[in-house]
C-alpha positions, 0 to 999 in steps of 0.5 A: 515339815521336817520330821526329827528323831528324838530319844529318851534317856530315861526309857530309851524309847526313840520316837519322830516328831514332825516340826518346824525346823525353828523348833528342831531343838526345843524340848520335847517330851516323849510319848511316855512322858518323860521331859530328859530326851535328846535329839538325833543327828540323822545319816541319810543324805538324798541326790537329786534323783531321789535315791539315797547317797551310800556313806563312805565305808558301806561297802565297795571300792575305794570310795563306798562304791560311789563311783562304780569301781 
């Protein structure tokens, strides 16, 4: 089950929910309570071999180090 990051704007706390992805934009409440939270938009992206693909502009070369130059 995917697992979703979410953020209050009354607390500012940040906190994970695991759901389905039908229900990736309901509303959820955070854990102290409050109902006015926003869901995170995530930057990781994974290759079939299971390592995490660097974004552009994370350091080296002319295409974030990517392609070993």
């Amino acid at each position: 089950m995917p697992r979703y990051e979410y953020r209050c704007r009354a607390c500012g706390e940040t906190f994970e929910l695991n759901r389905a992805m039908k229900d990736a934009n309901a509303p959820a409440a955070c854990p102290s309570g409050h109902d006015d939270t926003v869901k995170l938009l995530s930057t990781v992206a994974f290759t079939g071999r299971g390592q995490a693909v660097p974004s552009p502009g994370a350091g080296g070369g002319c295409c974030g180090g990517a392609c070993g130059c």
